[in-house]
C-alpha positions as CSV (number, residue, x, y, z in Angstrom):
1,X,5.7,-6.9,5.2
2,X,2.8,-6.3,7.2
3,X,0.0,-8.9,7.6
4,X,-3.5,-7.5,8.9
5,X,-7.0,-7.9,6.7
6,X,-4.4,-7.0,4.0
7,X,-1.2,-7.5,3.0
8,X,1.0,-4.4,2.9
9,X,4.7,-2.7,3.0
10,X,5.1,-4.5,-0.6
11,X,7.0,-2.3,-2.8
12,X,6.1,-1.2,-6.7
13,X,7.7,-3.8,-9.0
14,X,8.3,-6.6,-6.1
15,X,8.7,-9.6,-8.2
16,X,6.2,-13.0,-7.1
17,X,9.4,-15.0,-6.6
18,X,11.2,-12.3,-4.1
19,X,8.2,-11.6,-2.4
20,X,7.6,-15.4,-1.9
21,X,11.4,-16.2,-0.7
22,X,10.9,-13.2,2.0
23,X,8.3,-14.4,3.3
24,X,10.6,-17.5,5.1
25,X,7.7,-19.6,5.6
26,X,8.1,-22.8,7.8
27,X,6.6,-25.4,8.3
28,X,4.2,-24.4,5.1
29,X,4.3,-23.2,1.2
30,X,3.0,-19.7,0.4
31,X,1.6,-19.0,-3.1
32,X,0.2,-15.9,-5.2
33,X,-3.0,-15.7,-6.6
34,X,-3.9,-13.1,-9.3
35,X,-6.8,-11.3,-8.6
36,X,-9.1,-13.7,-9.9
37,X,-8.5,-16.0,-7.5
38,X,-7.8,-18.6,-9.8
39,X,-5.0,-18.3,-11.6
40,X,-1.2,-19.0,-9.6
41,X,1.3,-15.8,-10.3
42,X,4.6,-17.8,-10.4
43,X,6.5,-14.9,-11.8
44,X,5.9,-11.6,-12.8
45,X,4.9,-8.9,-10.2
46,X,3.2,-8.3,-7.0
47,X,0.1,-6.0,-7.8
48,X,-2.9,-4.5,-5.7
49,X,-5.7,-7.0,-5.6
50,X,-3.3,-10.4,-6.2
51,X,-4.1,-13.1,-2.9
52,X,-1.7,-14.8,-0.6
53,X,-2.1,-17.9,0.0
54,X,-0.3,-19.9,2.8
55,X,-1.1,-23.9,3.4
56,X,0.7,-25.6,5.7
57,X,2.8,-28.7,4.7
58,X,-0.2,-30.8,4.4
59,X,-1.7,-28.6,2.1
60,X,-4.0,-27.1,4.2
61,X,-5.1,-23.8,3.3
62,X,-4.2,-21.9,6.3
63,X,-4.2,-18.4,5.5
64,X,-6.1,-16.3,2.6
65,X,-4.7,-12.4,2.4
66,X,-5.5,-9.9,-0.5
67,X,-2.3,-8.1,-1.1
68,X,-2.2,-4.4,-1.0
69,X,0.2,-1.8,-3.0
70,X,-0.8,1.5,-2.1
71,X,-0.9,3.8,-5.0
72,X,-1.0,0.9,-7.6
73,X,-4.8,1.5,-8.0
74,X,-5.3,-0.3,-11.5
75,X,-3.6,-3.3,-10.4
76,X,-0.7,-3.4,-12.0
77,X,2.0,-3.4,-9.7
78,X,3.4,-0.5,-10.5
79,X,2.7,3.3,-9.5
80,X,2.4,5.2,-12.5
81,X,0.3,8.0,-14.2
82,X,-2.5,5.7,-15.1
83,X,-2.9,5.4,-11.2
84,X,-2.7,8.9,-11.6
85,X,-5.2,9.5,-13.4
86,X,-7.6,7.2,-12.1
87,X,-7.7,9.1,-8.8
88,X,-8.0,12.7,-10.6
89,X,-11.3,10.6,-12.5
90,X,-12.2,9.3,-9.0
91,X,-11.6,13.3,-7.5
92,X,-14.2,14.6,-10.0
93,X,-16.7,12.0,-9.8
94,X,-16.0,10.7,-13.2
95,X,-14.9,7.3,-12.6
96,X,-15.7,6.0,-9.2
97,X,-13.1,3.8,-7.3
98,X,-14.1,1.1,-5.8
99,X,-12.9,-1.7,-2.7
100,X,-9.4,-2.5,-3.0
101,X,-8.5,-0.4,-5.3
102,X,-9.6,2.4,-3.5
103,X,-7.8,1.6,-0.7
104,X,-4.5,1.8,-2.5
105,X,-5.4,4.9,-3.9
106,X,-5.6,6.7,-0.1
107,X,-2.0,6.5,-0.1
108,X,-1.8,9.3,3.0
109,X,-4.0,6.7,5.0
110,X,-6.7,9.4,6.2
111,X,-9.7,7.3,5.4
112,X,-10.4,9.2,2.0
113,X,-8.9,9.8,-1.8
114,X,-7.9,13.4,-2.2
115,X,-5.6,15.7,-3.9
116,X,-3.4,14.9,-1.2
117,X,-3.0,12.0,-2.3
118,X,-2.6,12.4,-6.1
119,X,0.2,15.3,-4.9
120,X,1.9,12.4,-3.4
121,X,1.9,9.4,-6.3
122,X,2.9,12.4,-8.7
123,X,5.7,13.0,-6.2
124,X,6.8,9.7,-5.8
125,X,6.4,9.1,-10.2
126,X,8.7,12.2,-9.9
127,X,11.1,10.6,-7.9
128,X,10.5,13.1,-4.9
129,X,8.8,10.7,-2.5
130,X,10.7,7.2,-2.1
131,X,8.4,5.2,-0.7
132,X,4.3,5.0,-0.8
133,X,4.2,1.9,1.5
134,X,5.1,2.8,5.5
135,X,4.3,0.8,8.6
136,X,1.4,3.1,9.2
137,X,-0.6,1.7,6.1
138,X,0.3,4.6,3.7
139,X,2.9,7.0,2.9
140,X,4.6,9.5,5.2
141,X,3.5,13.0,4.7
């Protein structure tokens, strides 16, 4: 994973648990926080918008990260055709994209949501594209 304002290089579908034990933390305990802020993820999966929280073993809060999936736009942890979708609304200035969300949804990493980017999350829905998430922030062209 990469750690910057934002955690990224999580995969679709990344279970809480997994993503928790690779982490390796030491000295420390790292939990996930859906989006709200509020409510601990224990299980499930790692989505766009959840937080990382690390304290170390004292229980101070050391570090507070949102966690970034590119291409899961909705939040969901997954990359499917509603993300889809929601960028083709967001193309033609029907439903605007906002913060985090829009982020994920520049999955090239040029700075801006385009068809280039909707070609690629239909490639990768197809099976064509492996991976959205590379070490440059987004996917590989």
């Amino acid at each position: 994973y990469r750690v910057g304002d934002t955690v990224t290089g999580v995969e679709p579908n990344t279970a809480v648990a997994d993503f928790i034990t690779a982490l390796a933390i030491k000295d420390g305990t790292a939990k996930v926080f859906a989006a709200d802020g509020t409510t601990e993820k224990a299980e499930g999966v790692l989505a766009t918008g959840d937080i990382l929280q690390v304290s170390d073993n004292d229980g101070k809060i050391c570090v507070t990260l949102p966690v970034l999936l590119y291409g899961d736009v909705n939040g969901d942890g997954k990359v499917s055709t509603i993300d889809l979708r929601m960028i083709q609304k967001h193309i033609l200035e029907t439903a605007a994209i906002e913060g985090l969300p829009l982020t994920a949804a520049d999955v090239n990493g040029d700075g801006k949501v385009s068809t280039i980017d909707l070609r690629m999350i239909q490639k990768h829905i197809l099976g064509l594209l492996d991976s959205l998430q590379n070490e440059k922030g987004g996917a590989a062209q």
